[in-house]
Structures are given as structure tokens and as C-alpha cells.
PAPA-155151 format. One line per 5 residues: their letters; for each residue x, y, z of N, C-alpha, C. Coordinates in steps of 0.1 Angstrom, whole numbers, padded with zeros to 4 digits, always signed. Last residue first. Example, Ala and Ser with C-alpha at 12.3 -4.5 7.8 and 13.67 -1.06 7.14 Angstrom:
BEGIN
SA) +0128/-0022/+0071/+0137/-0011/+0071/+0129/+0000/+0079; +0132/-0057/+0078/+0123/-0045/+0078/+0132/-0033/+0078
# end
This chain:
BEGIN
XXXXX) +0085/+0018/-0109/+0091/+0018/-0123/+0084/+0025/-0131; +0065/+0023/-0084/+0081/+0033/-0086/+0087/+0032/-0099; +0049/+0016/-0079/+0046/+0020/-0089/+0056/+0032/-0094; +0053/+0002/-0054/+0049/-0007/-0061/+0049/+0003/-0075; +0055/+0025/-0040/+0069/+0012/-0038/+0068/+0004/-0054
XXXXX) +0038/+0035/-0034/+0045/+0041/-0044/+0055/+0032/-0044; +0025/+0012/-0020/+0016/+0023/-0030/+0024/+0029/-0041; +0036/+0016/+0007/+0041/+0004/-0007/+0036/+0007/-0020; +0025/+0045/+0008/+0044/+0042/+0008/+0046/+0024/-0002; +0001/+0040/+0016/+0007/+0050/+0005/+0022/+0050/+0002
XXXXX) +0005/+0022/+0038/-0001/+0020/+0024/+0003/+0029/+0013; +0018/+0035/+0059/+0025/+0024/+0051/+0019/+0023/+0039; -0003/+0052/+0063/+0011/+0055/+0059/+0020/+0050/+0050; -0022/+0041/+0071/-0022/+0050/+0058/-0011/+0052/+0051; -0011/+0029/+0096/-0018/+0018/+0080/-0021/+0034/+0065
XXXXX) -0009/+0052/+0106/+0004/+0042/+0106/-0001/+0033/+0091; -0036/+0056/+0113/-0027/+0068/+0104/-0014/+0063/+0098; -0041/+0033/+0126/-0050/+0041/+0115/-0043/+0044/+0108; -0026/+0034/+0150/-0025/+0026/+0138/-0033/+0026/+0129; -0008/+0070/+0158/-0017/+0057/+0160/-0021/+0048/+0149
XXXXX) +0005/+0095/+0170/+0002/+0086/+0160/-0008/+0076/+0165; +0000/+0126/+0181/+0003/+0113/+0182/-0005/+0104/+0176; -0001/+0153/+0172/+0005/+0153/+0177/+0011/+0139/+0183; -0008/+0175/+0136/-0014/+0164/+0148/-0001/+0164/+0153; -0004/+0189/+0116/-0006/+0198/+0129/-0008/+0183/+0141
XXXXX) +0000/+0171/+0094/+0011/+0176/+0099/+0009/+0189/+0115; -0019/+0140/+0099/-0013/+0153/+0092/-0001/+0158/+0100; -0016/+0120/+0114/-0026/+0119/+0105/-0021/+0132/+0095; +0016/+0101/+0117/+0006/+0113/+0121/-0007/+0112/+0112; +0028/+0070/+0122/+0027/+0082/+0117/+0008/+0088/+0124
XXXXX) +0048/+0053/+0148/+0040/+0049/+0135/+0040/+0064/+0131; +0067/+0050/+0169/+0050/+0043/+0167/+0045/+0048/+0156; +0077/+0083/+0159/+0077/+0070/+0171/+0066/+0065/+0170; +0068/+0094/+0132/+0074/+0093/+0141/+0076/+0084/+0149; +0060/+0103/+0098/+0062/+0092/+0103/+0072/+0099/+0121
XXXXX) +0054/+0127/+0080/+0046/+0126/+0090/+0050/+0107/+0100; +0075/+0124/+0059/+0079/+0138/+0068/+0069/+0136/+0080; +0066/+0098/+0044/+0077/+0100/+0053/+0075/+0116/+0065; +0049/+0122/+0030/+0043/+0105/+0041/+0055/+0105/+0050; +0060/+0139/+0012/+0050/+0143/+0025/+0049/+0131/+0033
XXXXX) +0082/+0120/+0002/+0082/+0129/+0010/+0075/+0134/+0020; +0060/+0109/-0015/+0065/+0102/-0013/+0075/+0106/+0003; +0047/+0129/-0030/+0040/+0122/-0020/+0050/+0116/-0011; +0073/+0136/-0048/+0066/+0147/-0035/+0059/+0134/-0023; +0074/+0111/-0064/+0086/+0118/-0053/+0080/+0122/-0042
XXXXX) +0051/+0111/-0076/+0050/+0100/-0067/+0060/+0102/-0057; +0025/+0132/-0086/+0037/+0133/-0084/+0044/+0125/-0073; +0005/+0115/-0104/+0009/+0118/-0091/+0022/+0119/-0091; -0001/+0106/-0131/-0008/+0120/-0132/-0003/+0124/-0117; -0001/+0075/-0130/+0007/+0088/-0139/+0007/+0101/-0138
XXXXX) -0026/+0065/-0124/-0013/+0067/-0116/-0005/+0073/-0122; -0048/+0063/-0134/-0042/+0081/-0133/-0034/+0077/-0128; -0066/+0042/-0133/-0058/+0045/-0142/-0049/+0053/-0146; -0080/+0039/-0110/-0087/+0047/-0124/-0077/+0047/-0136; -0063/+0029/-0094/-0074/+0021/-0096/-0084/+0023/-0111
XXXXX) -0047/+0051/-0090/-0040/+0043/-0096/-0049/+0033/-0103; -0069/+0069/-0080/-0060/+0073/-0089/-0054/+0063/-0096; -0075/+0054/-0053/-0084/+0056/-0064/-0075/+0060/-0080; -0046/+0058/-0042/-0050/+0044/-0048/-0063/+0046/-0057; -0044/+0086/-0040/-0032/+0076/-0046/-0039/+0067/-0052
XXXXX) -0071/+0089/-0021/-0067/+0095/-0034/-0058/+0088/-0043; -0061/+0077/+0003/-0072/+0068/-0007/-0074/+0079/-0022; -0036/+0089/+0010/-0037/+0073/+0000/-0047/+0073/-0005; -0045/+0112/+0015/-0036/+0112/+0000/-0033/+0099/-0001; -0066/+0112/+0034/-0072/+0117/+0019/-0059/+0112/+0009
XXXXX) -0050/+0102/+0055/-0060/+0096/+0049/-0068/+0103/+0031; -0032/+0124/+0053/-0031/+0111/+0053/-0039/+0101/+0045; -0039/+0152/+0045/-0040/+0147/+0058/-0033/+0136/+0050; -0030/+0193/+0035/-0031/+0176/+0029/-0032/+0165/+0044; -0046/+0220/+0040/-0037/+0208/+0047/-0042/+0201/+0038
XXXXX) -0070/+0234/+0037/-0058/+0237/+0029/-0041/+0231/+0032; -0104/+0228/+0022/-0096/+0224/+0028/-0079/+0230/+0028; -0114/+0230/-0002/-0117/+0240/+0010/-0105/+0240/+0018; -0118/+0208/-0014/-0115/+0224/-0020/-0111/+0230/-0011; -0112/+0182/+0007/-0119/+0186/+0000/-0108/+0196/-0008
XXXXX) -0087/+0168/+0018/-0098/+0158/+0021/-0108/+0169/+0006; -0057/+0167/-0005/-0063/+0174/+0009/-0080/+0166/+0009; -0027/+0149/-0005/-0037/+0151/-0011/-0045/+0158/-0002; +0012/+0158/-0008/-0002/+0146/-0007/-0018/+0153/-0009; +0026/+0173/-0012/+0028/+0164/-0020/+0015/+0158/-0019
XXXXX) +0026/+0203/-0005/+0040/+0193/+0003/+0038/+0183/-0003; +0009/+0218/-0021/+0024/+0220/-0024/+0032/+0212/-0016; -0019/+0192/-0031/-0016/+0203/-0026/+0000/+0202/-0027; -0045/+0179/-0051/-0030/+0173/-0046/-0026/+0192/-0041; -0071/+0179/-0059/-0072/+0181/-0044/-0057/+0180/-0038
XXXXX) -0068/+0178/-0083/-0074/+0189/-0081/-0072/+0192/-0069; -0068/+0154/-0093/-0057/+0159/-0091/-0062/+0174/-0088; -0099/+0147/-0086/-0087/+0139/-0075/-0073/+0150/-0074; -0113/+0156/-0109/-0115/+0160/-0089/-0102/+0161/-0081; -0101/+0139/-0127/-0099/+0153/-0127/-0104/+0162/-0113
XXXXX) -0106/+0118/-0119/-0097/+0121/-0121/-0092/+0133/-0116; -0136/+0125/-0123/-0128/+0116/-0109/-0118/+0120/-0108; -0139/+0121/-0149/-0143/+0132/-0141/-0138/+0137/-0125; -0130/+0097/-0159/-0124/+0112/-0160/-0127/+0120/-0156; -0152/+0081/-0145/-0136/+0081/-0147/-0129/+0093/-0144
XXXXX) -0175/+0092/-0158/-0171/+0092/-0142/-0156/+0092/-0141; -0174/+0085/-0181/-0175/+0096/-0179/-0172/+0098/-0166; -0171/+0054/-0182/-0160/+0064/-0189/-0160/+0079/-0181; -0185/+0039/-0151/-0186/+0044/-0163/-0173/+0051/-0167; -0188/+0011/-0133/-0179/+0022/-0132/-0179/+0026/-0150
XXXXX) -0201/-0014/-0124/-0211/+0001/-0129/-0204/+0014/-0131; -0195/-0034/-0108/-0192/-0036/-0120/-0207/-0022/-0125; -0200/-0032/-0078/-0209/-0035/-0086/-0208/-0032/-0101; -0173/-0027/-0074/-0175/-0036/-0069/-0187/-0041/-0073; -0170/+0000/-0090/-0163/-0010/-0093/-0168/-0025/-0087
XXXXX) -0190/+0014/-0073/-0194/+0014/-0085/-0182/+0002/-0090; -0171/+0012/-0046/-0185/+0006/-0045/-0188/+0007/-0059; -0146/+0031/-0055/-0144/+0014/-0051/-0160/+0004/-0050; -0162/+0051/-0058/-0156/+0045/-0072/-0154/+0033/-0069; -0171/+0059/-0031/-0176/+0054/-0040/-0174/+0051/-0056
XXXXX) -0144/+0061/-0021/-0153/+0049/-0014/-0165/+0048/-0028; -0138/+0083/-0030/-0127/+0068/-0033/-0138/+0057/-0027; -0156/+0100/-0025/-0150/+0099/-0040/-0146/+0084/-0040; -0152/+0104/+0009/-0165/+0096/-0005/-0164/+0091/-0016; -0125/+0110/+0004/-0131/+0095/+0009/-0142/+0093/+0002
XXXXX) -0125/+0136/-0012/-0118/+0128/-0012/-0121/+0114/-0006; -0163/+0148/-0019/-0146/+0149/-0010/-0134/+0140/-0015; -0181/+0178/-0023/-0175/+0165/-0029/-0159/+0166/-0019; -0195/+0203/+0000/-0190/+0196/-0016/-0185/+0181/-0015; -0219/+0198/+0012/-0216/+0208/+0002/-0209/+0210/-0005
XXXXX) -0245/+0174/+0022/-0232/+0180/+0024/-0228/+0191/+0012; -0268/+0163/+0020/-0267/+0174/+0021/-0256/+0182/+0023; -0263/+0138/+0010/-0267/+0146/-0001/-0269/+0157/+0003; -0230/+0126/+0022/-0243/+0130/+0024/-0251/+0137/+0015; -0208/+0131/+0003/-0209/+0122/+0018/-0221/+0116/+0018
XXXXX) -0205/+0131/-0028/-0207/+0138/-0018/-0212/+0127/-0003; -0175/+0133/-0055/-0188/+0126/-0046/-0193/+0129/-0033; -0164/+0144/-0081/-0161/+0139/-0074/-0176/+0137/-0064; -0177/+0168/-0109/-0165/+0157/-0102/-0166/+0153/-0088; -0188/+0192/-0109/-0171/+0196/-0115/-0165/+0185/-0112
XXXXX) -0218/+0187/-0089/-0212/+0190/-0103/-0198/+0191/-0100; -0213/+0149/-0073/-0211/+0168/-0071/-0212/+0171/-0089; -0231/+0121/-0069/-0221/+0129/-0080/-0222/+0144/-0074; -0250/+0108/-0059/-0239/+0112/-0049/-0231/+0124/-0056; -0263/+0091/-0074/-0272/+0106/-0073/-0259/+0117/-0062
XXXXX) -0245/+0073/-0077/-0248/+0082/-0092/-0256/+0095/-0088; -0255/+0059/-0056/-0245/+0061/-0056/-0242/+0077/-0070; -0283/+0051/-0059/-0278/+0062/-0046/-0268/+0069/-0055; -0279/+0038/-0083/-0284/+0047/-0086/-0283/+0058/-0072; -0266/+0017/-0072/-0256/+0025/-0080/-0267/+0034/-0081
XXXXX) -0287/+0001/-0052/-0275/+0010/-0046/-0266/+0019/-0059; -0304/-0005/-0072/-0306/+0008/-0063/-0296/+0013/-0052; -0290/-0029/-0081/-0296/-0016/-0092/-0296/-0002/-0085; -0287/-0044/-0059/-0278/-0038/-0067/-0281/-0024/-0073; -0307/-0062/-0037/-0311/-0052/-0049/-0297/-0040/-0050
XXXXX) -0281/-0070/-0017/-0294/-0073/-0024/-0299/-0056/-0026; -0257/-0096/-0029/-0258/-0079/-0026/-0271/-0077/-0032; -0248/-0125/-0016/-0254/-0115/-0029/-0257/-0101/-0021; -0221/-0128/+0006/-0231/-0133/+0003/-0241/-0124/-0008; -0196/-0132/+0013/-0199/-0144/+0000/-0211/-0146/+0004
XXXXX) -0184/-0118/+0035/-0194/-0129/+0032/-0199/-0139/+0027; -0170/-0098/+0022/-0162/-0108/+0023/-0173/-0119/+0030; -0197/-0085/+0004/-0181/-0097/-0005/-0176/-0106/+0007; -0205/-0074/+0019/-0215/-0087/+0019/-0208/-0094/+0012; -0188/-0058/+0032/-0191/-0067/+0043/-0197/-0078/+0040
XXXXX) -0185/-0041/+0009/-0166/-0047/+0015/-0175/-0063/+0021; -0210/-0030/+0011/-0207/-0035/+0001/-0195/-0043/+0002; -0205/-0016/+0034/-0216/-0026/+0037/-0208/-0033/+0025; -0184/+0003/+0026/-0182/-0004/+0043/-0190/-0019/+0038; -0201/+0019/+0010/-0192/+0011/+0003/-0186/+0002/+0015
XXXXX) -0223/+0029/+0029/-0229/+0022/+0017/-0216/+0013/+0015; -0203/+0048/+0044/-0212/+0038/+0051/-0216/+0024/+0036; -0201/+0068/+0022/-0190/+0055/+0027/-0195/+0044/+0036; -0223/+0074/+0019/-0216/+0071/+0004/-0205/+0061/+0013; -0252/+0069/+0035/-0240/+0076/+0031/-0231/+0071/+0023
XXXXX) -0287/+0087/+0032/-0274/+0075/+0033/-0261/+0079/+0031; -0308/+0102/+0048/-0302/+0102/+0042/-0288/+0094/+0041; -0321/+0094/+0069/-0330/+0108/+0066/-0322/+0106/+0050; -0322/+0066/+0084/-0320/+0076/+0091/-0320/+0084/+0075; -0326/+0039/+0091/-0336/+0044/+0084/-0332/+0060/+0089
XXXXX) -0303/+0037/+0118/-0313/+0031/+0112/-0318/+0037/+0103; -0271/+0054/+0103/-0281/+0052/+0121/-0295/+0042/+0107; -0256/+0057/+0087/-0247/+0055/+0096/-0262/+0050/+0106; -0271/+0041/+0058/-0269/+0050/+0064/-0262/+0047/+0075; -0270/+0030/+0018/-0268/+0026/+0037/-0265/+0037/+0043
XXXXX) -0291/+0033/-0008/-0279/+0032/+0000/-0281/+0031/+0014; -0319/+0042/-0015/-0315/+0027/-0019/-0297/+0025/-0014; -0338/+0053/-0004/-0327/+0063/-0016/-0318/+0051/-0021; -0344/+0046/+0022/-0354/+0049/+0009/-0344/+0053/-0008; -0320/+0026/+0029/-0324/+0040/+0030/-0332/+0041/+0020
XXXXX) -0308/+0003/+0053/-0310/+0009/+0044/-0319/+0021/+0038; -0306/-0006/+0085/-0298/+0007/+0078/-0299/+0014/+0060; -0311/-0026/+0079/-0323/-0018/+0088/-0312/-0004/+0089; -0291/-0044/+0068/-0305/-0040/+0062/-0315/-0030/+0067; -0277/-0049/+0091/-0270/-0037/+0077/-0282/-0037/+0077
XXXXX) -0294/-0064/+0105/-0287/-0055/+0109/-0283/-0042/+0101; -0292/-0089/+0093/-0303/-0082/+0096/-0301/-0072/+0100; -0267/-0096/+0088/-0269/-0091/+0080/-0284/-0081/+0077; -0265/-0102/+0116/-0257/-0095/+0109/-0257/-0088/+0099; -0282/-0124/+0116/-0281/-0114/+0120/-0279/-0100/+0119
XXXXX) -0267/-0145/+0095/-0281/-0139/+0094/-0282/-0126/+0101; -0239/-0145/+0117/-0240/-0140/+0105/-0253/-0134/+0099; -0256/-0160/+0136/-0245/-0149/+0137/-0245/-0143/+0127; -0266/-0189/+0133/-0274/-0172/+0131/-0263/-0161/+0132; -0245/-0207/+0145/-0254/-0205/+0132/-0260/-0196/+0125
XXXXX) -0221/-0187/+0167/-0233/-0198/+0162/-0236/-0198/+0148; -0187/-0189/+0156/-0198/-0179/+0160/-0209/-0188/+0159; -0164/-0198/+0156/-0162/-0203/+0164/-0182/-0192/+0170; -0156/-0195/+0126/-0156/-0211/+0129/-0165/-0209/+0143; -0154/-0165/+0125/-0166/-0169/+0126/-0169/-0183/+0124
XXXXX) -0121/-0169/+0124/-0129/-0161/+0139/-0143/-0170/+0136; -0098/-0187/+0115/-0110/-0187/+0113/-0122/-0179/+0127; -0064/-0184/+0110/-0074/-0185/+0116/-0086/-0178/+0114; -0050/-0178/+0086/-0058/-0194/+0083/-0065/-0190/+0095; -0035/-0157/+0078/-0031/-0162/+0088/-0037/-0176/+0090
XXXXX) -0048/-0140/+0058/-0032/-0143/+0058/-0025/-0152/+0070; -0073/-0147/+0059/-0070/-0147/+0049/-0047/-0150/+0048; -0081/-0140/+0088/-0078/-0157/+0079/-0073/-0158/+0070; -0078/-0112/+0089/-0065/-0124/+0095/-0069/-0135/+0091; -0093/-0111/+0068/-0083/-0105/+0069/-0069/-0112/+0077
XXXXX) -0117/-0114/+0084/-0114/-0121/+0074/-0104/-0117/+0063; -0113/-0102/+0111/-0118/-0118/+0109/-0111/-0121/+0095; -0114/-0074/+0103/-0105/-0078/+0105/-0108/-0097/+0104; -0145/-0070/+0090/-0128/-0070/+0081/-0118/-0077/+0087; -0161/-0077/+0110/-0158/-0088/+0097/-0147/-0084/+0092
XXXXX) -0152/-0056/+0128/-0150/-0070/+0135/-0146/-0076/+0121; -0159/-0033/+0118/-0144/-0036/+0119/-0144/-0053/+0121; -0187/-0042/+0113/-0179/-0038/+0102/-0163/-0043/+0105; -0193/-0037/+0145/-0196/-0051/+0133/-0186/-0051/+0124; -0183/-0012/+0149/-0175/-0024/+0153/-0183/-0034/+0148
XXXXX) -0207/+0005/+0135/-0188/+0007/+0130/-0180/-0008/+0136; -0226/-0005/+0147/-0224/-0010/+0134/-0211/-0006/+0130; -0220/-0016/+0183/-0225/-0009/+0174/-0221/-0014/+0156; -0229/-0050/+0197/-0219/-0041/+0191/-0227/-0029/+0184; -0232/-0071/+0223/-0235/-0059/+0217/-0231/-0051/+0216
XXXXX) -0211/-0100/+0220/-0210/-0088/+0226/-0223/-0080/+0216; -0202/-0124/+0210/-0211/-0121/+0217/-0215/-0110/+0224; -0184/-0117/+0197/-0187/-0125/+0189/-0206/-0123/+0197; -0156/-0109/+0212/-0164/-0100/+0207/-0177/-0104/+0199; -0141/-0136/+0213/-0147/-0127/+0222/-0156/-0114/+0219
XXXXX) -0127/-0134/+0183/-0136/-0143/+0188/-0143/-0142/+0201; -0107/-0111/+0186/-0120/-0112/+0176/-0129/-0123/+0178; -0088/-0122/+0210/-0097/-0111/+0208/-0112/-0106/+0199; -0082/-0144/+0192/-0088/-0147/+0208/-0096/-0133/+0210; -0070/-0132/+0172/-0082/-0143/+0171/-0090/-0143/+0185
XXXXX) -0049/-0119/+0187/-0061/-0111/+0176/-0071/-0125/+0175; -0034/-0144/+0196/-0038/-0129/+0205/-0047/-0122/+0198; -0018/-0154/+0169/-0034/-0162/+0182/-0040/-0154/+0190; -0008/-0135/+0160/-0018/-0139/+0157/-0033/-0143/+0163; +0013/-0133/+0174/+0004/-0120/+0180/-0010/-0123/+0170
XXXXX) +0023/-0164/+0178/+0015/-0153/+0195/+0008/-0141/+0189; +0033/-0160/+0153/+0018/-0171/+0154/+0014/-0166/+0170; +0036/-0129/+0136/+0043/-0140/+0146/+0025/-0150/+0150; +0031/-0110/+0108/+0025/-0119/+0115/+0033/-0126/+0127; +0038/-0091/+0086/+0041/-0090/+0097/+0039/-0100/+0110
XXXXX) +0039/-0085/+0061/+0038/-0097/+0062/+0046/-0100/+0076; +0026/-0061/+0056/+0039/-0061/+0058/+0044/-0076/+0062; -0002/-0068/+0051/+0004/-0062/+0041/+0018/-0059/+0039; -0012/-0075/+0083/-0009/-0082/+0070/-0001/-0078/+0058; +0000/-0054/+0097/+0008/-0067/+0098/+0005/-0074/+0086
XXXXX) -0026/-0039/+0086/-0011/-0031/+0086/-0002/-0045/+0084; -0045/-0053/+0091/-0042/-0049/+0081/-0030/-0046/+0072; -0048/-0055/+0120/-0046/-0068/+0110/-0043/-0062/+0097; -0047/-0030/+0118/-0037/-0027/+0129/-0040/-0045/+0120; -0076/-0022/+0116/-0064/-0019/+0103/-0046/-0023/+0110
XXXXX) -0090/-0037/+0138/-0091/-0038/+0119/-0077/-0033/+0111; -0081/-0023/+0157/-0076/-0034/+0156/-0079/-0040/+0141; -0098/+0002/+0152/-0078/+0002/+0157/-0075/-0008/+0153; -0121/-0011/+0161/-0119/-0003/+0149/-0107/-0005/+0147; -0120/-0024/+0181/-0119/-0035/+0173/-0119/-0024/+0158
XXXXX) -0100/-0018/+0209/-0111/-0012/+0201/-0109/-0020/+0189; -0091/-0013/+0246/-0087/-0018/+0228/-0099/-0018/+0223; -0082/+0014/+0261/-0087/+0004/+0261/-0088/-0001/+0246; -0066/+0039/+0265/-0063/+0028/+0269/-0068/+0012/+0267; -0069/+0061/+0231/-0072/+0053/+0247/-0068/+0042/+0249
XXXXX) -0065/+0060/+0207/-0058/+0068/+0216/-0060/+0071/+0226; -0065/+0025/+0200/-0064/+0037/+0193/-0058/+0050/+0204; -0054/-0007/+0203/-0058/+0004/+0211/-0055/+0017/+0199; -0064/-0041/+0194/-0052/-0030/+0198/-0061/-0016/+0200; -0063/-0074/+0216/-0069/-0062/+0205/-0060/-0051/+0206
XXXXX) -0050/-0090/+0233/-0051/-0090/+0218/-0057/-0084/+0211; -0053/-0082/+0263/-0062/-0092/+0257/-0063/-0094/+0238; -0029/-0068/+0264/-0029/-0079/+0266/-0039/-0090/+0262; -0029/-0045/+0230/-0033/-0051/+0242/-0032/-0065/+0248; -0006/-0027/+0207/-0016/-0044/+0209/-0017/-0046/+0224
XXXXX) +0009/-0009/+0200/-0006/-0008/+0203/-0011/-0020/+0211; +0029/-0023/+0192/+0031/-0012/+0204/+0020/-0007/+0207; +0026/-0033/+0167/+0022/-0042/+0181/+0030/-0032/+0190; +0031/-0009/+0151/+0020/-0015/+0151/+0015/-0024/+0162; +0057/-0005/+0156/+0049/+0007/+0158/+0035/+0001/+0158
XXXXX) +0067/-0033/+0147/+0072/-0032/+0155/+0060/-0014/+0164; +0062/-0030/+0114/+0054/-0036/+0125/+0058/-0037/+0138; +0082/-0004/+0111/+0065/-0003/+0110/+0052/-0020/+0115; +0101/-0015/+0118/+0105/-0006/+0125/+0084/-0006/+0120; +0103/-0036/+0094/+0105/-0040/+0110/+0101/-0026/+0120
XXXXX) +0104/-0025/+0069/+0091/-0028/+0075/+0092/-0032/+0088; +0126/-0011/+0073/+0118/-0004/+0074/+0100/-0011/+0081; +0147/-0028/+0067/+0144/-0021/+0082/+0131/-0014/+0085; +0140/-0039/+0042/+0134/-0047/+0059/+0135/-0043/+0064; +0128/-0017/+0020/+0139/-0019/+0029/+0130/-0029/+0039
XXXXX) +0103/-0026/+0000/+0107/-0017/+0005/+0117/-0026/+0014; +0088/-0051/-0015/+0095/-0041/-0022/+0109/-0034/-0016; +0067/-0053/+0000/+0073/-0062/-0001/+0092/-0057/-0011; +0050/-0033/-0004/+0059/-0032/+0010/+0068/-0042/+0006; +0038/-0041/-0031/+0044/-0031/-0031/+0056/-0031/-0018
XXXXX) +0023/-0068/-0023/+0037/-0068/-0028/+0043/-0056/-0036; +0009/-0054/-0007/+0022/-0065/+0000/+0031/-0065/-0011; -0013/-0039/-0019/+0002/-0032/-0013/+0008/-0040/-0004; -0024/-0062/-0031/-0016/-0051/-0038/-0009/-0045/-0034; -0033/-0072/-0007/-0027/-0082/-0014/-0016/-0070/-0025
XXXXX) -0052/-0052/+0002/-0045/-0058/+0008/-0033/-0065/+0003; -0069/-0054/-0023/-0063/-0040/-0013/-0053/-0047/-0007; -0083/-0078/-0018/-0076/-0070/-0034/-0070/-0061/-0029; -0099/-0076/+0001/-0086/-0089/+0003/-0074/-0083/-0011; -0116/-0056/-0003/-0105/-0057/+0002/-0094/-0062/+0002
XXX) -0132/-0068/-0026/-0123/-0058/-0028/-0115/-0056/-0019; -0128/-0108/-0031/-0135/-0093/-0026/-0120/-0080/-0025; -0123/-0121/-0063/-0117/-0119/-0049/-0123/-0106/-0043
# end
């Protein structure tokens, strides 16, 4: 099963877990985004099919669905079908598409020509990188660790082979920081928390996740948990955000370390960032949105699920 639809599925039946008021009141913050034309909106007015990926995400994993706000995201992802897209909204497009099929049966790319896809994939490829990983811009100077693991999500849920393998784990392996953990860019300066998770989830997806990486990961990861509970993006760094303490959590639990989080604290910090419409990214931000809402929730069924 591709790695997302595995994401997804694991924190349902963590949410699945938690209070119904709760998940009511978090898909309820989630279609407070949703646009007339069925896509949903980030912190502009207009809808965005990035927002809208994790916003099918969110509903899915809270088994949020009504068959109107369903058909309303299809209709929106199947409009977009012909559009010139950048490569972050490709990406968002396939996740969400096969995401809402997955929990909903509608089929977006039923309704794309024949070539659509070929395309598509002609596309990622002109993003790959002498260094054998994917970059954010064409043939661009140096690849990136989460762009690479995005592509890797895009040719699973495709069901289509991942070409030449060998040289994306060897990018990936050259990514390694010394003391642990993984670097954006190879000119970046330290190792972070996304990269890290993005590329243990890409070495797992190409079945190349070593012992010594493991532990080493590990030991990055609990390195980055700070004093309100959740996790900070680097070293440096001296806020915990959202996004770094799920995909920390979940790399952690993926590694095996779920043991090693203090699940109360986190458990605390997430809540303390929830407001109207959903949650904060951190604790200096000022409005939510369904990004930070899907982090939220995730890290909360996350600990729902590994509460015994």
C-alpha cells in the first residue's frame, strides 16, 4: 500500500479513538475553509489545491466526508486537470485525487486524457538531478530531500516503478548530517526535522532503511523535543512548531522510538495551539489554517493511537 494511503489509514484509527465532539468541532474548522468552487483556501481568498490536499486529508482521517463536500472536491480536482500547474500543485493535485478515492471512490484521473499522467511524469523527470534526487526547479544545482520524498509518495500512488532506485538512496545517504539527522539541500547547515522524516519515509519506501541510520535518527529526533512538549524544526531553532512535532512523532513511532516521547507533554503543546477553525502553526502565529489544523489533528490521533 503506498506510503501515504499508510499515513492516512494509521491516524483514522488513532482519531477514531478520540471524543466525537472533538472530531466534529475539527471537521467542522476544516470545511470553514472550503470554497464555493470546492477547493479550499489557505490564507487567501482564493482556493489552492496545496490547502486542499491536506484539507482531503484532514476529513479523511476523521472520517469526515458528507457526499456534497465530497462531490465539491472532485469537481474542483477535476477542473484543474487542464490547467498549467506548477510542480507543488501537481503533487498536491495527485495526493489529494487519490486520497479522496481512496476514502470516497471518486475517481479524479477517470476523467483526465490518456497522456495526462505520461506527462506528469515527464515533468518530475526534468526535475531530476545529476546527484540522482529531485529538485524544487528543473535540473536545478542541487536536490532536495523533501521534494525527492513528494516525487517518491507521487510514483506509489501511480502504481508506477520508480526509475533508477539505486541513485535516489545513494542522494538520499549523501543527505546524512554528521551527529544524525538529514539535510534539505547539501548546502544547507544543519540537519532538520522535515528532511529527516521525509527522508526515512523515502529510504523506507525504497526498502534501504539501515540499523545504523535508525539509531542515529533517533537520537537527532529526541534531541529536537523542547520544554512545552513538541518538537523544534532544527538545533538552532528555540520554538517547537507543529509541523516539526508530528512529523517527528510519527518518524519516531515509524522507527520504533515511540517510547522515547513524552506523549502527555506533546499532548498539551498541540492542544494549547488549537483555536477557532483549527490550530496555529506555533505559538507566536496568529491564524490557523488547514495545514496546521491536519498537523494538529494528526499528532493528536498519533497519540490517541499510542496512548496504551
Amino acid at each position: 500500500m503506498p506510503y501515504l494511503l499508510q499515513l492516512v489509514i494509521r491516524l483514522a484509527e488513532g482519531a477514531a479513538r478520540l471524543p466525537s465532539q472533538q472530531r466534529a468541532r475539527w471537521i467542522a474548522a476544516t470545511q470553514h475553509f472550503q470554497m464555493p468552487c470546492g477547493g479550499f483556501r489557505g490564507r487567501s481568498p482564493e482556493p489552492d489545491l496545496y490547502y486542499t490536499a491536506f484539507a482531503v486529508r484532514t476529513l479523511s482521517l476523521l472520517d469526515g466526508w458528507t457526499d456534497s463536500t465530497a462531490s465539491a472536491v472532485h469537481h474542483y480536482l477535476t477542473s484543474q486537470l487542464d490547467q498549467q500547474l506548477g510542480m507543488i500543485d501537481l503533487m498536491s493535485l495527485v495526493f489529494a485525487a487519490y486520497t479522496l478515492e481512496a476514502a470516497t471512490g471518486h475517481q479524479v484521473f477517470a476523467q483526465a486524457d490518456s497522456g495526462w499522467v505520461d506527462r506528469l511524469l515527464a515533468e518530475w523527470e526534468r526535475h531530476r538531478g545529476d546527484d540522482g534526487g529531485y529538485g524544487r526547479t528543473m535540473r536545478g544545482a542541487a536536490s532536495s530531500t523533501y521534494q525527492t520524498f513528494l516525487i517518491l509518495l507521487g510514483y506509489q500512488l501511480l502504481d508506477r516503478p520508480i526509475p533508477r532506485p539505486d541513485e535516489i538512496v545513494r542522494f538520499l545517504r549523501s543527505q546524512r548530517a554528521d551527529g544524525g539527522g538529514f539535510l534539505e539541500i547539501r548546502a544547507a547547515k544543519r540537519a532538520g526535522a522535515n528532511p529527516t522524516a521525509a527522508a526515512i519515509g523515502a529510504l523506507e519506501i525504497l526498502d534501504a532503511l539501515d540499523d545504523h541510520t535508525r539509531t542515529e535518527t533517533v537520537s537527532f529526533l529526541l534531541e529536537l523535543a523542547d520544554d512545552e512538549g513538541g518538537f523544534r524544526a532544527n538545533t538552532r531553532i528555540p520554538l517547537a512548531d507543529l509541523l516539526s512535532t508530528f512529523t517527528a512523532a510519527w518518524t519516531l513511532d515509524r522507527l520504533e522510538a515511540a517510547g522515547e516521547v513524552d506523549w502527555e507533554r506533546l499532548e498539551r503543546y498541540v492542544r494549547s495551539l488549537e483555536v477557532t477553525h483549527g490550530f496555529l502553526g506555533a505559538t507566536l502565529d496568529r491564524e490557523p489554517d488547514v495545514e496546521y489544523t491536519f498537523y494538529g489533528v494528526a499528532a493528536l490521533a498519533l497519540r490517541a493511537l499510542l496512548a496504551d
